[in-house]
Structures are given as C-alpha cells and as structure tokens.
C-alpha positions as CSV (number, residue, x, y, z in Angstrom):
1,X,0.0,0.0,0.0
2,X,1.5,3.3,-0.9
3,X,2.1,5.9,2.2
4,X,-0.6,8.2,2.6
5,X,0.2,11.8,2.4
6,X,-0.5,14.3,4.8
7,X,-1.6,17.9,5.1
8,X,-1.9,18.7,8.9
9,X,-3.5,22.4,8.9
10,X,-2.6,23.3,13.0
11,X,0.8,21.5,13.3
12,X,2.2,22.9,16.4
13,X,-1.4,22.7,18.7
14,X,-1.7,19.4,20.4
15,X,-3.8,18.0,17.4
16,X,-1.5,18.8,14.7
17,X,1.6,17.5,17.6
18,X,-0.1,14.2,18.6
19,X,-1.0,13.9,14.9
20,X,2.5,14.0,13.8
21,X,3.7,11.7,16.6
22,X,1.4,9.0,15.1
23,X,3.2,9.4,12.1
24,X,6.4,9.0,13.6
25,X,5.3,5.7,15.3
26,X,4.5,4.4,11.8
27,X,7.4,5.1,9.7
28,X,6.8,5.0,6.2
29,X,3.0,4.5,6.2
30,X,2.5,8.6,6.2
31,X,4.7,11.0,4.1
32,X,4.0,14.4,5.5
33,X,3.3,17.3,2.2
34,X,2.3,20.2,4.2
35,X,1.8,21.8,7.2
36,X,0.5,24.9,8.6
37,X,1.0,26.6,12.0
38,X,0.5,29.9,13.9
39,X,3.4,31.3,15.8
40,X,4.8,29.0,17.5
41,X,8.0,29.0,14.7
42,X,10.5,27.5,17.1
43,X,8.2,24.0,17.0
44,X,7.4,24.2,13.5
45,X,11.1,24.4,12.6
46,X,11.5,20.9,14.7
47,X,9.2,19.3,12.8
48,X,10.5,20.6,9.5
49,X,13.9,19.0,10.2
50,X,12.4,15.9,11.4
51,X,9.0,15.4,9.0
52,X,10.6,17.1,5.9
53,X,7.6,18.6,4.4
54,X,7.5,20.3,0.5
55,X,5.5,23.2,1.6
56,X,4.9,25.1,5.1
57,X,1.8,27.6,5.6
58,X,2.2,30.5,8.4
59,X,0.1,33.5,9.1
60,X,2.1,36.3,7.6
61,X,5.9,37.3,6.8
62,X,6.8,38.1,10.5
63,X,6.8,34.5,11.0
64,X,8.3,33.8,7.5
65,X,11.2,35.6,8.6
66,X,11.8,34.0,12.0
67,X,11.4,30.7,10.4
68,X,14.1,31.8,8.5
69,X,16.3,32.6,10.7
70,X,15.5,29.4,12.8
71,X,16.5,27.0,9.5
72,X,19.3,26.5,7.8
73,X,19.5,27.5,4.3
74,X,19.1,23.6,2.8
75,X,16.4,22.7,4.9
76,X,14.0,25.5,3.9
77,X,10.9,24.2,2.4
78,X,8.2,26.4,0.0
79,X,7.5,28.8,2.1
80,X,3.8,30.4,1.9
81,X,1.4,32.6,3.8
82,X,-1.9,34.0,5.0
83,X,-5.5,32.1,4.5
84,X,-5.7,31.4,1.1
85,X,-2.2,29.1,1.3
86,X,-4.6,27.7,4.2
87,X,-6.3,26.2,1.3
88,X,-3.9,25.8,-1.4
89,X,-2.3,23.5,0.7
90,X,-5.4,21.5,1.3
91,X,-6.4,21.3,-2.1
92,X,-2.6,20.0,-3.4
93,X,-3.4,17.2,-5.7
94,X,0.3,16.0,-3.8
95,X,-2.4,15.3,-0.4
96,X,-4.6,12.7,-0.4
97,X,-5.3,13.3,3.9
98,X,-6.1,16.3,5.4
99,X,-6.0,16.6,9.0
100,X,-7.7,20.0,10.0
101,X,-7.0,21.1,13.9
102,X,-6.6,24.9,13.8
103,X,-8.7,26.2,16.2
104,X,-11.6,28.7,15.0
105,X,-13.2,30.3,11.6
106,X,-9.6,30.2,10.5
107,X,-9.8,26.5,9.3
108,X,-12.9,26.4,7.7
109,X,-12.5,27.2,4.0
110,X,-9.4,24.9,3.9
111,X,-11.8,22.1,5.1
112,X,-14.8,22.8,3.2
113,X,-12.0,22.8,0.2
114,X,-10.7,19.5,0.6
115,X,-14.5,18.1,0.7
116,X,-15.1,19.6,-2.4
117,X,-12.3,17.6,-3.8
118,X,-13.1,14.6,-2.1
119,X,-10.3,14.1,0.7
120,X,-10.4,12.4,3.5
121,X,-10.8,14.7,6.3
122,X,-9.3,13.9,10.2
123,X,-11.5,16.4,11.8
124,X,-10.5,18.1,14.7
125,X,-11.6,22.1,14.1
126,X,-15.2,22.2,15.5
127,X,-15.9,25.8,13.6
128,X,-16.1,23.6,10.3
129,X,-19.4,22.0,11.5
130,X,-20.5,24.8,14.0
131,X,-20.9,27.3,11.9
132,X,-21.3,25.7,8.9
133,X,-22.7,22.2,9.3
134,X,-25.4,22.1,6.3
135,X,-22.8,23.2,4.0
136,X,-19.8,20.9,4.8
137,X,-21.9,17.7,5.0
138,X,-23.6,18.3,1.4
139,X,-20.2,19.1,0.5
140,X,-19.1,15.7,1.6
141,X,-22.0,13.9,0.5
142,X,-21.6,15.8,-3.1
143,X,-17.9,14.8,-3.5
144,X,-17.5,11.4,-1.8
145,X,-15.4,13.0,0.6
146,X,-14.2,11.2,3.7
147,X,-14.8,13.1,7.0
148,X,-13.4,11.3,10.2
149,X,-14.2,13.2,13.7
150,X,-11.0,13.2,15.7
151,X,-12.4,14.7,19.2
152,X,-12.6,11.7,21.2
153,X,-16.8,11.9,21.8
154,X,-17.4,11.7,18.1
155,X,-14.5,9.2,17.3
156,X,-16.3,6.8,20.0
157,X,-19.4,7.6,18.4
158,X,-18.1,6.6,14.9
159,X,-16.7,3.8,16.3
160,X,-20.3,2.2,18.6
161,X,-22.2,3.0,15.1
162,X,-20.4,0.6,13.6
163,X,-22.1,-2.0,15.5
164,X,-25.3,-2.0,13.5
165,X,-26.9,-0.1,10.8
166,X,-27.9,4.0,11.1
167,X,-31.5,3.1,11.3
168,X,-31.3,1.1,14.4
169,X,-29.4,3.6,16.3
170,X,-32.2,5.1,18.5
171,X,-29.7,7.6,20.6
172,X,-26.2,8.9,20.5
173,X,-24.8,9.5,23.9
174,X,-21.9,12.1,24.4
175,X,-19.7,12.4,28.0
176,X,-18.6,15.0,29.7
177,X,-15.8,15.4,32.4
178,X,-17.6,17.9,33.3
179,X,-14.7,20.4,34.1
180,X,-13.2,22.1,36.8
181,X,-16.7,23.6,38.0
182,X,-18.7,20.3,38.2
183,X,-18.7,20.5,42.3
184,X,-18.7,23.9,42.7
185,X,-22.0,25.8,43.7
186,X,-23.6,28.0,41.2
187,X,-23.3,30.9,43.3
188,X,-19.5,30.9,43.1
189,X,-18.9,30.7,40.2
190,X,-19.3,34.4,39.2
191,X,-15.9,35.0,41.0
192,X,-13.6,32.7,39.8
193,X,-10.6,33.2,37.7
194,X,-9.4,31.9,34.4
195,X,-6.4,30.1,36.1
196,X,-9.3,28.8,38.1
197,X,-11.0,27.6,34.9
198,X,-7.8,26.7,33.3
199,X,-7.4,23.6,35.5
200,X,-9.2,21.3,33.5
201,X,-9.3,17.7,35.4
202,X,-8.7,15.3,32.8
203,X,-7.7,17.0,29.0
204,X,-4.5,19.3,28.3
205,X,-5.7,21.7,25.5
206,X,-5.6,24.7,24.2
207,X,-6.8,27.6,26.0
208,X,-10.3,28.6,24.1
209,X,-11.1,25.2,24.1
210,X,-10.2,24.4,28.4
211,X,-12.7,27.2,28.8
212,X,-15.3,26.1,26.8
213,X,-15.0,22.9,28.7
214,X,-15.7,24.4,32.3
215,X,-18.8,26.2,30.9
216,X,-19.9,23.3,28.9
217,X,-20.7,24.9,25.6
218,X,-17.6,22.8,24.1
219,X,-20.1,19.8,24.6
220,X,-22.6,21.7,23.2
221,X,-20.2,22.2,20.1
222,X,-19.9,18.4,20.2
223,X,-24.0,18.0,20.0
224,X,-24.1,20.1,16.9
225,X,-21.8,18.5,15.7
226,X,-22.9,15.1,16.6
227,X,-26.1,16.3,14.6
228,X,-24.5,17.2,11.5
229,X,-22.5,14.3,11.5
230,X,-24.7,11.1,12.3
231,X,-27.5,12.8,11.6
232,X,-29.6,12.2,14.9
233,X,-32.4,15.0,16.0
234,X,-31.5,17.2,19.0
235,X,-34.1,15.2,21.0
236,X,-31.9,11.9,20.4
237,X,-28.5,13.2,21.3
238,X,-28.3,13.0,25.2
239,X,-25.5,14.7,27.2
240,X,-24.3,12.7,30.4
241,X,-21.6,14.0,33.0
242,X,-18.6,11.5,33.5
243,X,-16.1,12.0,35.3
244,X,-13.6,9.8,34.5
245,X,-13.6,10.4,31.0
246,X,-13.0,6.6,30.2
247,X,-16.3,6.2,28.1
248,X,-16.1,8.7,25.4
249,X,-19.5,7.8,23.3
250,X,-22.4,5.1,23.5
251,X,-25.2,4.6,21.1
252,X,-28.4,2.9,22.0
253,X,-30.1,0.5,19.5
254,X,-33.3,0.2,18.2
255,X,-33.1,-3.4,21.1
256,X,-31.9,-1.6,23.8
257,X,-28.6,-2.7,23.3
258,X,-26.4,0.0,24.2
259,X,-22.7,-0.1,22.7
260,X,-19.8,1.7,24.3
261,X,-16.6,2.7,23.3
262,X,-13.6,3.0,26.2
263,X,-10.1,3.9,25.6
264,X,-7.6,5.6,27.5
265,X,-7.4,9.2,27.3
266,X,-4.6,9.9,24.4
267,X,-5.6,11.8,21.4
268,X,-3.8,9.7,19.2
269,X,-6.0,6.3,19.5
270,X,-8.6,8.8,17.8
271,X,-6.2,10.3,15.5
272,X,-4.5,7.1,14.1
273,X,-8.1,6.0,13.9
274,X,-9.0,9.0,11.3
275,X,-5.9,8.1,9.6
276,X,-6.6,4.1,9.5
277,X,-10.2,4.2,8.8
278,X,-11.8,1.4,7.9
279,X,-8.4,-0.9,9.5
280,X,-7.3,-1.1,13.0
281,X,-3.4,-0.8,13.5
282,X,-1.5,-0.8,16.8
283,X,-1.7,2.4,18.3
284,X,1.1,3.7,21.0
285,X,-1.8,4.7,24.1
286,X,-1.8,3.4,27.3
287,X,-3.9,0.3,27.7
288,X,-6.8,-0.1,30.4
289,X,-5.8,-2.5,33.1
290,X,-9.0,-4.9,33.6
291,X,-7.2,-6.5,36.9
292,X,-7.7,-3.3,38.8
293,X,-10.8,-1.9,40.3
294,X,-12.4,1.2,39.2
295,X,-15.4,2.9,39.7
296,X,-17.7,5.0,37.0
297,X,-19.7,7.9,37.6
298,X,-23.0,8.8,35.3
299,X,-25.1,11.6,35.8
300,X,-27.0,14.6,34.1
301,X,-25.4,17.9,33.3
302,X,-27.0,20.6,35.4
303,X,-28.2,23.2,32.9
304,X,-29.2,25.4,34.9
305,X,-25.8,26.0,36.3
306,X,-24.0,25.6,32.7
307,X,-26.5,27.5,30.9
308,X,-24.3,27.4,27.5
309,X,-25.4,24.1,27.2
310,X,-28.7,24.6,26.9
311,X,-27.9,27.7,24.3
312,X,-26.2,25.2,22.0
313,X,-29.7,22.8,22.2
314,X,-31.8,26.0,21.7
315,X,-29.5,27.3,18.6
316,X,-29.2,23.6,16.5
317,X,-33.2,23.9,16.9
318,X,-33.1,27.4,15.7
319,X,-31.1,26.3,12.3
320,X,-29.7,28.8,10.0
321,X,-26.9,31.1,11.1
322,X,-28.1,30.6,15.3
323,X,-24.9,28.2,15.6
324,X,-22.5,30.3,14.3
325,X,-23.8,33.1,16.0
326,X,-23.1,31.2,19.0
327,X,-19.7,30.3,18.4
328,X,-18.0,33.6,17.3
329,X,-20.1,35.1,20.4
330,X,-18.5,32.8,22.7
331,X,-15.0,33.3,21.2
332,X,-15.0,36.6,22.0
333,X,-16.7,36.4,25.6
334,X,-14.0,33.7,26.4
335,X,-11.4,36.1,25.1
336,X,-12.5,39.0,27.5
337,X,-13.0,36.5,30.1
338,X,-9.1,35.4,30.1
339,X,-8.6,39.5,29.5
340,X,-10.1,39.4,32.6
341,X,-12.5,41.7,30.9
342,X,-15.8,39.6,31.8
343,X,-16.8,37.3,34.6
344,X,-16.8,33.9,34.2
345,X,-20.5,34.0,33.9
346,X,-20.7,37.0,31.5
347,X,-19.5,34.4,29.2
348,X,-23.3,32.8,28.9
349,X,-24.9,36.2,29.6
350,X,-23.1,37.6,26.5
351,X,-23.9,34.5,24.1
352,X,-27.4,35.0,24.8
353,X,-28.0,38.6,24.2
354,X,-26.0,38.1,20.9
355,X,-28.3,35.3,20.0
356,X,-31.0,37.7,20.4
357,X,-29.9,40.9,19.1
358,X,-28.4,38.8,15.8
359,X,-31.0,38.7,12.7
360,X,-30.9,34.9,11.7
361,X,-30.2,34.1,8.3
362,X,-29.6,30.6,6.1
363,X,-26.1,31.3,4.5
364,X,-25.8,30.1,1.2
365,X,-21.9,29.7,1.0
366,X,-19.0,29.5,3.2
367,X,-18.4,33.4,2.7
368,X,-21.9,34.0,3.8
369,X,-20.9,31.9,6.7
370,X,-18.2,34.4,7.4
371,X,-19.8,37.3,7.3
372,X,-22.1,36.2,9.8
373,X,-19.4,35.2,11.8
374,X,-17.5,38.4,11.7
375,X,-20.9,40.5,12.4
376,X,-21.6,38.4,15.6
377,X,-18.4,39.3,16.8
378,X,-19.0,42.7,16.6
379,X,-22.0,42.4,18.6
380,X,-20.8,40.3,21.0
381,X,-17.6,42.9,21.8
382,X,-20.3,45.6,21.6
383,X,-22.5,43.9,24.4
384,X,-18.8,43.5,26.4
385,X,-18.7,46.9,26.4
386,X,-22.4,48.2,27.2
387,X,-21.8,45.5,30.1
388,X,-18.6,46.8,31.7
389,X,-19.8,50.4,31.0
390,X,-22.9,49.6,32.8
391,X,-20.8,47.9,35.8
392,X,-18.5,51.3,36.6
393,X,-15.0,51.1,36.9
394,X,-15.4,51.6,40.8
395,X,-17.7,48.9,41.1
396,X,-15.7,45.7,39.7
397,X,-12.8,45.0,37.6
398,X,-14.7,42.9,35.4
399,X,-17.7,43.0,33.2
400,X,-20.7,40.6,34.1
C-alpha cells in the first residue's frame, strides 16, 4: 500500500503534535506534504527537520522571517502565507489526507476545500461544523469526501455505530468530564478566575477550548456537531456528566442494546483512527488494566448551572446562522473572560444577548458563513462593552 500523504492544517497545537507523533510511530505509512502553523515557529522548525515537508503555511511574513532565521538554508521548504495558502495547501493534488485542527473560523475554507475535492478529512476544528454544518456535510455527501471526527466523543461515536446499521441507532450519547466547575456551587462561580478555569481535570488543550469545557458549551459544540454528523435529531443526542472520562460515546439501539466505546485518554488512538479508517493498526496509548478496580460515575449535566449548554440545544433547533452566532459570540466572551474583561458568567450572559440581538439568516456559501461570523463578533464585543460600562470602573474589575 502506498504511504498516505498528509496535510496537517494546526501543526504545532496538540492535534496537529499528537498527529505527527502518530506518524512518527509508523514510519513510512504517512509522508508528511504540508503543514501549517501559527506562531509558535520554534516548533514548526523541529518538525520541518524531522518530517521534511515540501511546503509550510504560516500567518504572515513576520513568522516567515523567524522561520528563517531558525532553519538552515538547505532545509527550507516552499514557504507560503496567509489564509488562502490555508487552502492551497489543502487542495494539493500531492495530499490525499487532510488533517484539519486549527482552532476557529480560521480553518474552515481549507476544510470545506478538501471536501469539495473529495479528501479524506481527520476532523479536529469544531468551527467547520458549527458554523457551517449544512454546507460541509452536502459538500461531503456531493464529493464522496471522507470526514473522520478526531475529538474523542465523536470518534467513539463513529466507532459504537459501527455495531449496527444508522437506522437502528435510537440515541447517541456524548460524555462529559464535566470540568473544573462540576462541584462547585452555582453561586461561586461568578468569582472565579481563568487560572481557576484553566485547571481542566482530565484533558490538556488549548486555552479557548479548556474554557469552553468548564462552561460546557464545548459539549454543546460536540452535539451540533454530533447532529450534522450522524444525523440524529436534538431530541436523540443526550449529554451525560462522566467524570472519569473513560467512556467517550455510547449509542443505544433500536433493542436496547447499548454499545460503548472506552479507551484511555490519548488523542492519538482517535487520530491514528481517522488516519486508519476502515483498518485497525497498533496504536502507541496506554492500555486499560482490567485486573484493577475502578469505579464509573454517570449523571446529568445541570443546565441550569451551565446555561451554555442549553444555548447550543436551543441554537441547532433554531437552524440557520443561530450556531454560528453562537460560536464567534462565545470566542469573544472567552477572550475577554481570560482578558479578565468579563466574569466567568458573562460568558453565557453575552452568548445569549448576541443570540437575540443577531438577525438569523440561512447562509448560502461559506463566505456567507463568514460574514455572519464576523458580524456576531461585533455584537458580541459591543454587548462587552455596554456590560462593563454599565458595571462602573469603581464597582468591579470585570464586566458581568
């Protein structure tokens, strides 16, 4: 079988890292084509004298020029920048796999690009299906595309459907840790910090995401996404709290028969998986010792507490533009939030009044998509402001 090669759009985040380590335990089944990274040159320039790819992607000549000075002359590859070498990249004919993990709106038209030309897709940005779900699965479905999940709650899922046909799966179930907030009393959590929120008990990720987590609206992400993916109705994709993070995904059959899948948790079993799809091959993650005893927890999310939860419910039922009103809103209330420019519970306060002050529309194209995106980040900085106007400067340092 010839190697597979790879574009990895978001090579230096843990994604793009964990990708490229599967790589490295499987010498000679990947060739690596391209990647792309943000500013973190000093990594990228490791894995250009290790992976030896034809063409690197960064954000803009700054980072051009530091990657420059970090490489020696004969190991500089094609060099090439901003967005659109996002999706030149993607679109090589030299790729055949592209895996997509750059966090926000930024990866989207590279992704929706490889559909449309068929690729199989490791997906790990959330944006691509957020915000633009209808479009990205007919682009699939019109191009035979292959689109893998990578998060570890749609990769199980993926994986338990496999145990019988799409119309006997009655339910999908997704699993939360639920974050570093899961004990603590809704009246607290108004004060607490981002390093507070940063302490995430079982995942180390990026920052935007690790917030997302201890408010819950990453797992709603994961049930839009879950929707435009296996296509199940918000009413059939339940949410349960697990702590231990061991079960990733179940599905519940049309018999009552309800299928699990359990790894450890180590992004590359998932990744590899994306990569392998439909084989199996030995995977370097820790294995789960069945000698020892251990105890799982299963309970409902409280949504009252974590009302972003319920947003992302209330916005997939909405259709349209709601979901990607709600994503570049909470972007930018989890930026001011680690500004320390908004309280930890402004964050739900301001998705909601964006959702409501946002006309809702059914974009058309991914530049549609965009625009909406951009606008609802607008709003969502204006509310930011009213709010911390509103608050005084004498009264608190943050906005609520």
């Amino acid at each position: 079988m010839l190697p597979r090669n790879l574009t990895v759009l978001g090579s230096t985040g843990s994604i793009g890292a964990n990708t490229l380590d599967v790589v490295r335990q499987h010498s000679g089944t990947y060739r690596v084509f391209a990647l792309a990274a943000g500013r973190n040159t000093a990594l990228l320039s490791e894995q250009i004298r290790e992976f030896r790819p034809r063409v690197v992607v960064l954000p803009d000549e700054a980072g051009r020029a530091e990657l420059l000075h970090l490489l020696p002359k004969t190991e500089v590859p094609e060099i090439l920048v901003g967005p659109e070498a996002l999706v030149q990249i993607a679109i090589a004919p030299e790729a055949d796999t592209v895996m997509s993990s750059i966090v926000g709106v930024a990866g989207l038209e590279a992704t929706y690009a490889a559909a449309c030309l068929g690729k199989r897709i490791g997906l790990a940005n959330k944006e691509s299906l957020v915000s633009a779900g209808k479009l990205m699965m007919e682009a699939v479905a019109r191009h035979n595309a292959e689109l893998i999940p990578v998060d570890s709650e749609h990769n199980g899922a993926h994986q338990c459907l496999r145990a019988g046909s799409r119309g006997e799966a009655r339910k999908l179930i997704l699993t939360a840790s639920g974050g570093p907030f899961r004990n603590t009393p809704k009246a607290n959590l108004d004060t607490v910090t981002p390093a507070d929120a940063l302490k995430h008990p079982t995942w180390k990720m990026g920052n935007r995401i690790t917030i997302d987590s201890a408010t819950l609206m990453n797992k709603g992400f994961e049930v839009i996404e879950a929707h435009w993916l296996f296509a199940f109705s918000p009413d059939d994709i339940e949410v349960v709290v697990h702590p231990q993070s061991s079960v990733h995904a179940m599905v519940e059959y049309e018999d009552g028969s309800v299928i699990a899948q359990i790894s450890a948790t180590d992004m590359r079993m998932p990744i590899q998986y994306a990569l392998t799809w439909p084989d199996r091959a030995s995977a370097p993650v820790p294995r789960i010792d069945w000698t020892q005893a251990r105890a799982w927890d299963f309970h409902a999310p409280d949504f009252d507490k974590f009302p972003l939860l319920g947003l992302a419910y209330d916005s997939l039922r909405m259709g349209g533009s709601a979901s990607c009103i709600l994503n570049a809103a909470d972007e930018i209330a989890v930026e001011a939030f680690l500004g320390t420019r908004l309280s930890f519970t402004g964050i739900a306060r301001t998705v909601r009044e964006t959702l409501e002050q946002m006309p809702h529309s059914e974009p058309r194209s991914i530049a549609e998509v965009l625009a909406v995106d951009l606008a609802a980040r607008d709003k969502a900085r204006e509310i930011i402001e009213k709010s911390r106007v509103m608050v005084g400067a004498g009264s608190s340092s943050w906005g609520n």
